[in-house]
N, CA, C and O atoms as a MOPAC input file, in Angstrom:
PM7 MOZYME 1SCF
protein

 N     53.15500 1    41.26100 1   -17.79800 1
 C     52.73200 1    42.52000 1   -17.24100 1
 C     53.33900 1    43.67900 1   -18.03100 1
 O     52.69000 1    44.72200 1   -18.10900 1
 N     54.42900 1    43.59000 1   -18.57200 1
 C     54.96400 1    44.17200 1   -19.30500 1
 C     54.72600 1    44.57300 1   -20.31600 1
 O     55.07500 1    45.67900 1   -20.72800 1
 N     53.81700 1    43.41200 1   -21.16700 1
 C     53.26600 1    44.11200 1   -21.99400 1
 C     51.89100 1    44.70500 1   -22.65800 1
 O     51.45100 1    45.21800 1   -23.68800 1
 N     51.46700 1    44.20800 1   -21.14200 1
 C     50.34300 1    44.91500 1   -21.07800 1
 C     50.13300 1    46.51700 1   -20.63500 1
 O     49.37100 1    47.43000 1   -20.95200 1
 N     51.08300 1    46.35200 1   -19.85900 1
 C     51.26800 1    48.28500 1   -20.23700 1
 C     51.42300 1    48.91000 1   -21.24600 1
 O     50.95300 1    50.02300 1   -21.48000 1
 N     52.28000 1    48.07800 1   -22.13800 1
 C     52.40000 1    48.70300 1   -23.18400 1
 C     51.38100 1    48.64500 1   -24.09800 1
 O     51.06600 1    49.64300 1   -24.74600 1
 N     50.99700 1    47.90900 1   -24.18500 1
 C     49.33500 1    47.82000 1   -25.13600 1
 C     48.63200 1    48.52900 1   -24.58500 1
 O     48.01300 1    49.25100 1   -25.36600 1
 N     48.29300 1    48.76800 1   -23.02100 1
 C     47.67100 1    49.51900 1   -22.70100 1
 C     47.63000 1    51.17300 1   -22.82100 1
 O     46.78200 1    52.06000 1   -22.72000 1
 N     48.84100 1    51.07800 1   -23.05800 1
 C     49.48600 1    52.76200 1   -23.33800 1
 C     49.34100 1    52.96000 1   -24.50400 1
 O     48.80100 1    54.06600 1   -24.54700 1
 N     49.52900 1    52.45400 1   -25.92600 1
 C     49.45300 1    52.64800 1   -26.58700 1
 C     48.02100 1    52.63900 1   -27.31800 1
 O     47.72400 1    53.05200 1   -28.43900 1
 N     47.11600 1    51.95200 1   -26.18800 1
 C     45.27800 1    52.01000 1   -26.98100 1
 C     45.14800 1    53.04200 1   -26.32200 1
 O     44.47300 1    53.69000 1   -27.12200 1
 N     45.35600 1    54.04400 1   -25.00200 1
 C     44.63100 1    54.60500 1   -24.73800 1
 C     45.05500 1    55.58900 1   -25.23800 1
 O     44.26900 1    56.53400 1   -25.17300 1
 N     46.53100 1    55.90300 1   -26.00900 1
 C     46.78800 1    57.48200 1   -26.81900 1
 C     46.03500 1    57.24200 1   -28.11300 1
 O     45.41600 1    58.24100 1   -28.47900 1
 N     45.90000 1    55.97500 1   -29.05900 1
 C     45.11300 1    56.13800 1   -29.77200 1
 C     43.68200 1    56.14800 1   -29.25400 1
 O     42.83800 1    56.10000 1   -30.14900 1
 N     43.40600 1    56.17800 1   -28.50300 1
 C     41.82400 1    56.25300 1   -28.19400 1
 C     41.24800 1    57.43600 1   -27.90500 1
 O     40.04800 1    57.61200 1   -28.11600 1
 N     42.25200 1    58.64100 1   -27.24700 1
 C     42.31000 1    59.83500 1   -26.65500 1
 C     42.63600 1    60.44800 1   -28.05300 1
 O     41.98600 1    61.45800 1   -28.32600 1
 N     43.38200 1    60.08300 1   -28.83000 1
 C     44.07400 1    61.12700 1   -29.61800 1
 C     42.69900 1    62.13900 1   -30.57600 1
 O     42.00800 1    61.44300 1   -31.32000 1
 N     42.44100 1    63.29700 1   -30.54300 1
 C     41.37800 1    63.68700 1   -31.26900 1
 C     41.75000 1    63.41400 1   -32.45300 1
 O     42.85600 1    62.95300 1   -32.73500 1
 N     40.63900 1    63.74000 1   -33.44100 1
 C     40.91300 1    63.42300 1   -34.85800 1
 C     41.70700 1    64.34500 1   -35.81800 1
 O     41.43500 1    65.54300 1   -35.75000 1
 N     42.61300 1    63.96400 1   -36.66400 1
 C     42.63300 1    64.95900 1   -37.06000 1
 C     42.84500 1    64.69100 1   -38.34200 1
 O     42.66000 1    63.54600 1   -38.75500 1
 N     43.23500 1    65.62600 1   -39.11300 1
 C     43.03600 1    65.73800 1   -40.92800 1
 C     45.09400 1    65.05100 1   -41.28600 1
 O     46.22900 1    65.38400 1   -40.94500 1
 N     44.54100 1    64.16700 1   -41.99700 1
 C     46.09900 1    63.77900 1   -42.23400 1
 C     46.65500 1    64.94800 1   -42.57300 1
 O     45.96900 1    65.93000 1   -42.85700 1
 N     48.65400 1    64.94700 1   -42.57400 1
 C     48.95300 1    65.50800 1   -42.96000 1
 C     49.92200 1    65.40100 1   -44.10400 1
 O     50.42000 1    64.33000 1   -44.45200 1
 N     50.18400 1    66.64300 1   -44.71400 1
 C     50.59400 1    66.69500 1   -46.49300 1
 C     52.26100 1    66.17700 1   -46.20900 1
 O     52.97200 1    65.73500 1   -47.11200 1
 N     52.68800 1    66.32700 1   -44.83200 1
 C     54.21400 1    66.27800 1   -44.91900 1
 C     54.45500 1    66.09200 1   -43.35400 1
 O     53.94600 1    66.80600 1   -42.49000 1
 N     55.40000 1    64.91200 1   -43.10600 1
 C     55.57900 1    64.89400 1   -41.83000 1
 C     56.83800 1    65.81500 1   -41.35800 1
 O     57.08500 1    65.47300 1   -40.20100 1
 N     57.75900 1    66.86500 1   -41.78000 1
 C     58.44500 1    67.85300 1   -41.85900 1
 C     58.15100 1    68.64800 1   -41.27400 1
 O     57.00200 1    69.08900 1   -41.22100 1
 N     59.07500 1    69.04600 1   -40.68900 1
 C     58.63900 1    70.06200 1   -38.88300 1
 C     59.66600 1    70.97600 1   -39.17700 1
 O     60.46400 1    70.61800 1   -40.04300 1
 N     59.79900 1    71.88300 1   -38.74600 1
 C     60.63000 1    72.88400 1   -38.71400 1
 C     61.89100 1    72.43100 1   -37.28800 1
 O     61.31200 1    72.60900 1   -36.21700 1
 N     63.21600 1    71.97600 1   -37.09100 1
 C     63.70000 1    71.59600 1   -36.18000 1
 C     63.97500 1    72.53400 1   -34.75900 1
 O     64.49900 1    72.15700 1   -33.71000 1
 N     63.40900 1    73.94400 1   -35.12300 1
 C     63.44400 1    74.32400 1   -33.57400 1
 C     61.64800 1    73.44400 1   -33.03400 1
 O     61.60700 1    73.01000 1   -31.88300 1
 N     60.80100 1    73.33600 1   -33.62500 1
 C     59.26200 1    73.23600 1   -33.11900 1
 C     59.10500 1    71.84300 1   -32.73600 1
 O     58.02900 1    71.38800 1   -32.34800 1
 N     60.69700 1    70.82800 1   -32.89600 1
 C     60.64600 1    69.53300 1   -32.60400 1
 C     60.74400 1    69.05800 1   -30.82000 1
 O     61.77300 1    68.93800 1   -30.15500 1
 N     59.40000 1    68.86800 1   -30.39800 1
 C     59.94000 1    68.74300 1   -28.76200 1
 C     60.92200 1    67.62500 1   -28.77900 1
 O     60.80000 1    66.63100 1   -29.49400 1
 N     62.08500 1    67.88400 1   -27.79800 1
 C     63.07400 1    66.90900 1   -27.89900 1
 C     62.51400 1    65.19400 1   -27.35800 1
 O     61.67300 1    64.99800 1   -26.48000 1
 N     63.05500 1    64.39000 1   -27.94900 1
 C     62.41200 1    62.91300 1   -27.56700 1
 C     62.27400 1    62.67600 1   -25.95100 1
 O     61.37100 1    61.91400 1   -25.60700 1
 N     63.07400 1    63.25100 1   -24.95000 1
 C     63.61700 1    62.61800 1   -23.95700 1
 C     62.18800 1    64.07900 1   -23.35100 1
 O     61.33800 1    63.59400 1   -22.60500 1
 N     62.07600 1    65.01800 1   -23.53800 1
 C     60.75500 1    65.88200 1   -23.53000 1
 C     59.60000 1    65.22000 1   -23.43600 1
 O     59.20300 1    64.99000 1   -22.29400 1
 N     58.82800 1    64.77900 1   -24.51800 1
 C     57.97000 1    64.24900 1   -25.22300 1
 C     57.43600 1    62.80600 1   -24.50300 1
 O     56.30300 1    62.40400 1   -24.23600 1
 N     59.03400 1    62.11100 1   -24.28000 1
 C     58.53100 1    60.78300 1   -23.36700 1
 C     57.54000 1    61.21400 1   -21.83500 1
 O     56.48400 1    60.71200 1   -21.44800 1
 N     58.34000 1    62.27900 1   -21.24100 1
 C     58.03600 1    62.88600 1   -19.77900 1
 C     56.27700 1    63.07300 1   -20.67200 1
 O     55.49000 1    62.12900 1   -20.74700 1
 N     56.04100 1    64.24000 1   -21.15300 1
 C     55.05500 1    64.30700 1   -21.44600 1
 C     53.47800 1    63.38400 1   -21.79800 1
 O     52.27500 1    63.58500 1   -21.63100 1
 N     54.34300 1    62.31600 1   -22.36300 1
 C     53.36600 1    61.54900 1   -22.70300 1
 C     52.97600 1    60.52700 1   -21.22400 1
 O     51.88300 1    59.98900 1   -21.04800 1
 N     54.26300 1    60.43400 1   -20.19000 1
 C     53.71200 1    59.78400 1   -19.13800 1
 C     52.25800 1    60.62700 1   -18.37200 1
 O     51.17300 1    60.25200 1   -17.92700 1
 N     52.84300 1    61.70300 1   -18.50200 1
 C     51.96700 1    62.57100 1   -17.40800 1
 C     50.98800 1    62.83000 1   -18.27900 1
 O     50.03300 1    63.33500 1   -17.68900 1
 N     50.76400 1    62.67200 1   -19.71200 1
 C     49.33800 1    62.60800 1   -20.48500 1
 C     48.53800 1    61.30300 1   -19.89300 1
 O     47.42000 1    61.23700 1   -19.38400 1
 N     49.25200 1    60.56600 1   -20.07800 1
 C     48.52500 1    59.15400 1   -19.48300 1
 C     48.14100 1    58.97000 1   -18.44500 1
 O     47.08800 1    58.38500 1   -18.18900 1
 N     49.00600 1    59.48500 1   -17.54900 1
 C     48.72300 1    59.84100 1   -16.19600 1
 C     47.24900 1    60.86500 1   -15.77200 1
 O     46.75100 1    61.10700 1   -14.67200 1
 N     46.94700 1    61.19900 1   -16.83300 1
 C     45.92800 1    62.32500 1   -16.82500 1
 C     44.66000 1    61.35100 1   -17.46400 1
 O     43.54200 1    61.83500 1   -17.64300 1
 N     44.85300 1    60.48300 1   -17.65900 1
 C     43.64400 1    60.29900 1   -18.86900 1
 C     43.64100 1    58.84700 1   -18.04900 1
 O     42.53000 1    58.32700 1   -18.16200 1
 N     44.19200 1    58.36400 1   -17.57400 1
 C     43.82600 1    57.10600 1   -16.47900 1
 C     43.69500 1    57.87400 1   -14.93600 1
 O     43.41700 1    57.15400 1   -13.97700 1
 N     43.84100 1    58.92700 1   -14.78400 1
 C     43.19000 1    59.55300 1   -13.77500 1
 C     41.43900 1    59.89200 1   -13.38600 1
 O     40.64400 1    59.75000 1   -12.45700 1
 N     41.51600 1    60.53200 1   -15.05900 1
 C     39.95700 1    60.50000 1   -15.22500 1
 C     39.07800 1    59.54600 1   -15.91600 1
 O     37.95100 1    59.77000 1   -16.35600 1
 N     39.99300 1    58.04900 1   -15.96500 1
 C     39.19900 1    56.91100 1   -15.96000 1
 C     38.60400 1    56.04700 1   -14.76000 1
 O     37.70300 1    55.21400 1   -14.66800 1
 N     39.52800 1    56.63300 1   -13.87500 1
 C     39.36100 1    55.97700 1   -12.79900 1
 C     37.98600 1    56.59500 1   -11.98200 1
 O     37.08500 1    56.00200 1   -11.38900 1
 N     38.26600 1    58.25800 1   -12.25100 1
 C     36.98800 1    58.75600 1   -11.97000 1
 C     35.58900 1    58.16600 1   -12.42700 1
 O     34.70500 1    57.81100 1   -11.64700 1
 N     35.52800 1    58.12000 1   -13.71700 1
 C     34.34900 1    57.95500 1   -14.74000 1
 C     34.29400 1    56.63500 1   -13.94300 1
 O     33.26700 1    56.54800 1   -13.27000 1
 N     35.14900 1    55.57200 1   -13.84400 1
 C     34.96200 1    54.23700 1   -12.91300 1
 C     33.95500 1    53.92400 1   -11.68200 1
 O     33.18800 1    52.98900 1   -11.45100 1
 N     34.32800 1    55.23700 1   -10.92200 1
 C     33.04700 1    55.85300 1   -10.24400 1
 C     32.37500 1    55.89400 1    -9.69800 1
 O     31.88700 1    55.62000 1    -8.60200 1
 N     32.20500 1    56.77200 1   -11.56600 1
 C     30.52000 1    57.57400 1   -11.73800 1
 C     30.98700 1    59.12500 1   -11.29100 1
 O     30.15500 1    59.97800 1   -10.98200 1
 N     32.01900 1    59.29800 1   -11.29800 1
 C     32.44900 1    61.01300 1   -11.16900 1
 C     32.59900 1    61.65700 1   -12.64500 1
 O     33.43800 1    61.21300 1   -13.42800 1
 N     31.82000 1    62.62900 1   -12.95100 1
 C     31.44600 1    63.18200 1   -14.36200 1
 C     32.98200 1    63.67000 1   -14.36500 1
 O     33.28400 1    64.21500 1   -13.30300 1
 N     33.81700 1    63.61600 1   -15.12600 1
 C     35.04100 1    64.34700 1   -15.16300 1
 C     35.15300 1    65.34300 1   -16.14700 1
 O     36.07300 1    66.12300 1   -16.39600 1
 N     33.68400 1    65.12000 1   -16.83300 1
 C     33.52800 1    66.18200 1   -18.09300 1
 C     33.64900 1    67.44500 1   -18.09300 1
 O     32.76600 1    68.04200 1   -17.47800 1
 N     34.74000 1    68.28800 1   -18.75500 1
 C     34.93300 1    69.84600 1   -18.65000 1
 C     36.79100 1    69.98500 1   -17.87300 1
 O     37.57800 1    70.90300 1   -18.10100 1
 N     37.03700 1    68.77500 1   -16.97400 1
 C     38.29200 1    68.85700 1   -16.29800 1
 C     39.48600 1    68.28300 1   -17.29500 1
 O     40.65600 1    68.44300 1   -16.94500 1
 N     39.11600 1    67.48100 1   -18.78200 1
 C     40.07200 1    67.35800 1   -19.39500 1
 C     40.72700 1    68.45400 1   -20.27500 1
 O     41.78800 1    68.18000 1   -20.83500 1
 N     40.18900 1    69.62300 1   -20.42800 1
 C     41.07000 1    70.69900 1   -20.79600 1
 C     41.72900 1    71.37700 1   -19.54400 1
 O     42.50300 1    72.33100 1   -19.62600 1
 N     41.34900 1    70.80100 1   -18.42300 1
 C     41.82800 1    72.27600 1   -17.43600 1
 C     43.25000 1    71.33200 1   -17.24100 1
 O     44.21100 1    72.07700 1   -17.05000 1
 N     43.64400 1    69.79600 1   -17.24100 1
 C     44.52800 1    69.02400 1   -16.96200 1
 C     45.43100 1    69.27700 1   -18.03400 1
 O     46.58900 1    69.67400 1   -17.90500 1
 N     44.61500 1    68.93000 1   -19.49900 1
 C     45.79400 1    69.03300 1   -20.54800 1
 C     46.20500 1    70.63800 1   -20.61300 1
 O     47.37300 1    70.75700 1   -20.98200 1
 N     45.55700 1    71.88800 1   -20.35200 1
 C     45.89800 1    73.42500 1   -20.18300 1
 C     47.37700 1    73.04200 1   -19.15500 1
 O     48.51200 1    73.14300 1   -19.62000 1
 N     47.10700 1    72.61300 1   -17.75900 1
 C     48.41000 1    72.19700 1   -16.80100 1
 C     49.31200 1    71.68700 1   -17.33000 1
 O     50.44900 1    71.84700 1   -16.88400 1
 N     49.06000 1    70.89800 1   -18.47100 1
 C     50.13500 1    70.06200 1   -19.07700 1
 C     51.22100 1    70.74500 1   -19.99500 1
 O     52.43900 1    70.89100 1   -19.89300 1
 N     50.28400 1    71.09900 1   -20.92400 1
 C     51.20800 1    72.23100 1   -21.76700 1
 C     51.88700 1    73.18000 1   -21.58800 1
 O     52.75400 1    73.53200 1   -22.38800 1
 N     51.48600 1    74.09900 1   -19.92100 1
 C     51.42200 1    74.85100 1   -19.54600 1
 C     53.02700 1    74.24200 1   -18.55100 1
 O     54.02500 1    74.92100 1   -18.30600 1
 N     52.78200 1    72.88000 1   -18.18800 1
 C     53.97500 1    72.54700 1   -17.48300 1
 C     55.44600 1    72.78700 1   -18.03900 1
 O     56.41100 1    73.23400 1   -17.41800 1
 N     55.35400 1    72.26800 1   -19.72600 1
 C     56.22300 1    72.06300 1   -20.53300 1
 C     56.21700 1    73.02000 1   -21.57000 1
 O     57.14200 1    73.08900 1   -22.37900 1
 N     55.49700 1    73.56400 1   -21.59100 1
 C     55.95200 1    75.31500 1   -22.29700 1
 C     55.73500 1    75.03000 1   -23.71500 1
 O     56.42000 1    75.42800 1   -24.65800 1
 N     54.65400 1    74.26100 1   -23.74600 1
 C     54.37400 1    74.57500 1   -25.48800 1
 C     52.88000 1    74.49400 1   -25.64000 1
 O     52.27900 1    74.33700 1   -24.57700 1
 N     52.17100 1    74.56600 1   -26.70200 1
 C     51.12700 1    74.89300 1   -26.91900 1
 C     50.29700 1    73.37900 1   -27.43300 1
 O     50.89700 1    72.36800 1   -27.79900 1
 N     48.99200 1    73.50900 1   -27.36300 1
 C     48.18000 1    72.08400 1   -27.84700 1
 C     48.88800 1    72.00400 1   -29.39200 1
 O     49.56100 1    71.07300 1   -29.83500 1
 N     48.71100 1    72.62400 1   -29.72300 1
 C     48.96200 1    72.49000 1   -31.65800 1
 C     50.34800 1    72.20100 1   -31.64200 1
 O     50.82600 1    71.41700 1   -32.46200 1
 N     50.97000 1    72.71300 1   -30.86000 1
 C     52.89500 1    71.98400 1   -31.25600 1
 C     53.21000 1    70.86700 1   -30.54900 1
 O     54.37800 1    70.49100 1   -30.64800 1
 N     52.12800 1    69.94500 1   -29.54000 1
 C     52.24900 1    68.88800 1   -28.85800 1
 C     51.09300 1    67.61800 1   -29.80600 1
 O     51.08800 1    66.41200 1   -29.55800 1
 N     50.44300 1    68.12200 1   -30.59500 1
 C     50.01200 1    67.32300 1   -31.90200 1
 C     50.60300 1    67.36000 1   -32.41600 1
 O     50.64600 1    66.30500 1   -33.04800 1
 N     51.53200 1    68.20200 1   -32.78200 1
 C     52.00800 1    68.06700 1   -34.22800 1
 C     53.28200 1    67.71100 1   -33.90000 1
 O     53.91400 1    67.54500 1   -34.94400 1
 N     54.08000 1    67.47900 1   -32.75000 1
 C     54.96300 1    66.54400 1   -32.59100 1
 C     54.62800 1    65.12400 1   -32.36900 1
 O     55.45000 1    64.24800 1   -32.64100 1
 N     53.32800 1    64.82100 1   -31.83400 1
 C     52.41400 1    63.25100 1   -31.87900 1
 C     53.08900 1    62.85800 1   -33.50000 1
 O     53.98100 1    62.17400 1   -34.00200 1
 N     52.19500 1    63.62700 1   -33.81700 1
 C     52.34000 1    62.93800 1   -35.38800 1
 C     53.71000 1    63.23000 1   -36.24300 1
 O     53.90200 1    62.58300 1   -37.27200 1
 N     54.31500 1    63.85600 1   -35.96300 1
 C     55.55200 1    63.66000 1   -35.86700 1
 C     56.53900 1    62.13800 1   -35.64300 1
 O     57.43800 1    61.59800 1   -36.28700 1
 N     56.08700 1    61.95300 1   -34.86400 1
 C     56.73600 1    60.96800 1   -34.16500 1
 C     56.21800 1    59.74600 1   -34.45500 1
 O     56.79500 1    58.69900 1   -34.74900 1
 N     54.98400 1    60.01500 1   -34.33200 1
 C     53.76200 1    58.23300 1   -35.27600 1
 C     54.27500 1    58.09600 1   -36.18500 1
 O     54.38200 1    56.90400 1   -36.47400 1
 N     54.90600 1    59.08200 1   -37.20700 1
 C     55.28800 1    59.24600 1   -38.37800 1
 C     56.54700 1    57.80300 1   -38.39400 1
 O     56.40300 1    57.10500 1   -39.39700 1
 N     57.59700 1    57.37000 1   -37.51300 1
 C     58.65700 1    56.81100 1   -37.14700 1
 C     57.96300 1    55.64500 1   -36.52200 1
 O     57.95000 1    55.76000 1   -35.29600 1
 N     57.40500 1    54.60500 1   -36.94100 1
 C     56.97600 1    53.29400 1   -36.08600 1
 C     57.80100 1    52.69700 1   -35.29000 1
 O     57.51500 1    51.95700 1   -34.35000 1
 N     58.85600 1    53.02300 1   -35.66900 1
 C     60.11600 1    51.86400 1   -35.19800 1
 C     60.51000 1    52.68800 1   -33.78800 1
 O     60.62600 1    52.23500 1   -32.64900 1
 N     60.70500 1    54.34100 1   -34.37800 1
 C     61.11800 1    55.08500 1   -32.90600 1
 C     59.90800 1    55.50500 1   -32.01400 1
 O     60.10600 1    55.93700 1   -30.87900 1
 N     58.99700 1    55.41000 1   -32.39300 1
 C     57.30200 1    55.80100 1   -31.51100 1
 C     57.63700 1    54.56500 1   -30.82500 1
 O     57.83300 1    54.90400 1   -29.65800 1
 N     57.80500 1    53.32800 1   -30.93000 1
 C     57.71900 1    51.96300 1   -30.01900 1
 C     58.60900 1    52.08000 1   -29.08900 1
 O     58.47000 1    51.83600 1   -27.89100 1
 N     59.91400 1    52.61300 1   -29.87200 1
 C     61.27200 1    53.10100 1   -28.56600 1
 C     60.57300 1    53.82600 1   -27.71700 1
 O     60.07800 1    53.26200 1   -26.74100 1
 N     60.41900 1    55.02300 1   -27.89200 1
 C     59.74200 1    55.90400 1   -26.93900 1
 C     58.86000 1    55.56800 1   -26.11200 1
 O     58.67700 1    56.21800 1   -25.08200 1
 N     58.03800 1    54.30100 1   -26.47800 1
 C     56.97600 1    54.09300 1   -25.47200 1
 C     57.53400 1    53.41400 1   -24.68400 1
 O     57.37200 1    53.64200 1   -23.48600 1
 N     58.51300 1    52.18300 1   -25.20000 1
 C     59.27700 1    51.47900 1   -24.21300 1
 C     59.75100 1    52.50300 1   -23.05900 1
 O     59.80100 1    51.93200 1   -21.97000 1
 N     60.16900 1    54.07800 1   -23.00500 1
 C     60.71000 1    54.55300 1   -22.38900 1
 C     59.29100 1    55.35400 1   -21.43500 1
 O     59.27000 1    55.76900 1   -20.27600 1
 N     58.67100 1    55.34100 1   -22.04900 1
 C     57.24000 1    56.36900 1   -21.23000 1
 C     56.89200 1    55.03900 1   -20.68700 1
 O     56.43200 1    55.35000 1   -19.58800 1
 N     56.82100 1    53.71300 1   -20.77100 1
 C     56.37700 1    52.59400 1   -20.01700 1
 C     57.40400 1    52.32900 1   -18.71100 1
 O     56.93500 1    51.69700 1   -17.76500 1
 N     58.84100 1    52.81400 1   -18.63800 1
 C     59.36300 1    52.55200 1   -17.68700 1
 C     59.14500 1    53.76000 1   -16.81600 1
 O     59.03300 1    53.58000 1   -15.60300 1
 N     59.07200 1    54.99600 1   -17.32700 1
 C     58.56300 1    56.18400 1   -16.57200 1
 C     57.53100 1    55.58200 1   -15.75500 1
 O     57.68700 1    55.20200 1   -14.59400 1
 N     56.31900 1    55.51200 1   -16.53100 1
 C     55.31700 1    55.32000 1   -15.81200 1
 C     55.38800 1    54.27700 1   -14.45600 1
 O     54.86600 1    54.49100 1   -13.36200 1
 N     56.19200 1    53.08200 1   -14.86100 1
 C     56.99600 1    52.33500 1   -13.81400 1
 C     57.51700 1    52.69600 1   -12.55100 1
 O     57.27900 1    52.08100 1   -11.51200 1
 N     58.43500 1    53.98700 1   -12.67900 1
 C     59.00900 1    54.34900 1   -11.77000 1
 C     58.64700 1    54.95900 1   -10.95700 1
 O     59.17200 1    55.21100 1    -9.87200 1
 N     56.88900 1    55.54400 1   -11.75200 1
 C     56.53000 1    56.81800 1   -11.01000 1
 C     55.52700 1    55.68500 1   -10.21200 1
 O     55.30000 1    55.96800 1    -9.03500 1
 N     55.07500 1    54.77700 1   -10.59100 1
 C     54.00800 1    53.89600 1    -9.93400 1
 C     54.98000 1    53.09200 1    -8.02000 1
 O     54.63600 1    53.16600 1    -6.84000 1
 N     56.27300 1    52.39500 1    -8.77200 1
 C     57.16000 1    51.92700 1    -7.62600 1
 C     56.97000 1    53.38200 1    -6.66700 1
 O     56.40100 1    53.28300 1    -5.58000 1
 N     57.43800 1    54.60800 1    -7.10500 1
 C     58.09600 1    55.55000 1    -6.01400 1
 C     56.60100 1    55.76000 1    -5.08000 1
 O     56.68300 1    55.84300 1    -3.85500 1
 N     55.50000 1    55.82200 1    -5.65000 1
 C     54.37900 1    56.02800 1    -5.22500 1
 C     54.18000 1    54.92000 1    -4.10600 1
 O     53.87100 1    55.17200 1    -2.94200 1
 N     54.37000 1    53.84600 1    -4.55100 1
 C     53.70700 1    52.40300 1    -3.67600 1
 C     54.99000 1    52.68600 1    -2.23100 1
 O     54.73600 1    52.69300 1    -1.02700 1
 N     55.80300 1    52.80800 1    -2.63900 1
 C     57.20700 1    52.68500 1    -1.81200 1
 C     56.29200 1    54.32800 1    -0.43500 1
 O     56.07100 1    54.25600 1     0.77400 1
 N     56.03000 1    55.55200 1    -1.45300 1
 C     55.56800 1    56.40700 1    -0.26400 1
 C     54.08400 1    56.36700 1     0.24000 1
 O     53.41100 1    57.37300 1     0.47000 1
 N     53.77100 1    55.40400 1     0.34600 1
 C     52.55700 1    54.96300 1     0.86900 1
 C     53.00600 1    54.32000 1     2.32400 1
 O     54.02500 1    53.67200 1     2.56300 1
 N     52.15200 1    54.62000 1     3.04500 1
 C     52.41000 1    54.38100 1     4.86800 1
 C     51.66100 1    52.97500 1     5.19300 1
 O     50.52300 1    52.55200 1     4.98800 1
 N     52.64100 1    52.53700 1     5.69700 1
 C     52.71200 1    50.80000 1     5.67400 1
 C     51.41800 1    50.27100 1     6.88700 1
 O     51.22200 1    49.07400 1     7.09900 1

C-alpha cells in the first residue's frame, strides 16, 4: 500500500505537471528557493487538489475552469506565485535522489491527513 501511494503520487504530478521548455540551468537564486519542509506541505495539498477533482470527473462533475481557482488558493495559501512554485518543481526534479526523499515525506503527510480525517468521521 505503501507503495502505491507513492507511484501514485508521483504519476499524477507528472501527469498534471504542464509542459514546459527545459531549462538552460537548474540555479535558482537562494532567497526564490521554497524551503523543502514548505514545498512538501505544498505538494500534499496540490495532490489533494487534483485527486479532488478526479474524484469529481469520476462522477461526471465537469470540474473544468475550478483548477485555477484551487491552484490561485494554493499559491495564494503559501505566498508565492505559479512561476516560483514551477520553478522550484524543477528545481527539485533536478535532485532524483532528494525529489524521492521529499515524496517519501508528502506520502506520509498525505497519510496523516487521510488517518486524522477517517478518525473525525462520526462512527
Amino acid at each position: 500500500m505503501k507503495y502505491f501511494f507513492a507511484t501514485l503520487s508521483l504519476l499524477m504530478l507528472v501527469a498534471c505537471a504542464p509542459n514546459q521548455k527545459p531549462e538552460l540551468t537548474s540555479v535558482m537564486q537562494p532567497d526564490s528557493i521554497i524551503p523543502e519542509s514548505q514545498m512538501i506541505l505544498m505538494l500534499a495539498d496540490a495532490h489533494t487538489i487534483e485527486a479532488a477533482m478526479m474524484i469529481a470527473r469520476n462522477k461526471g462533475i465537469s470540474s473544468s475552469g475550478e483548477e485555477g481557482y484551487y491552484y490561485s488558493g494554493l499559491f495564494r495559501k503559501y505566498g508565492v506565485s505559479r512561476e516560483r512554485y514551477q520553478q522550484n518543481l524543477s528545481h527539485y526534479r533536478s535532485n532524483p535522489q532528494l525529489f524521492i526523499q521529499m515524496y517519501e515525506k508528502v506520502n506520509k503527510e498525505l497519510a496523516t491527513r487521510e488517518m486524522n480525517f477517517v478518525k473525525s468521521l462520526p462512527n
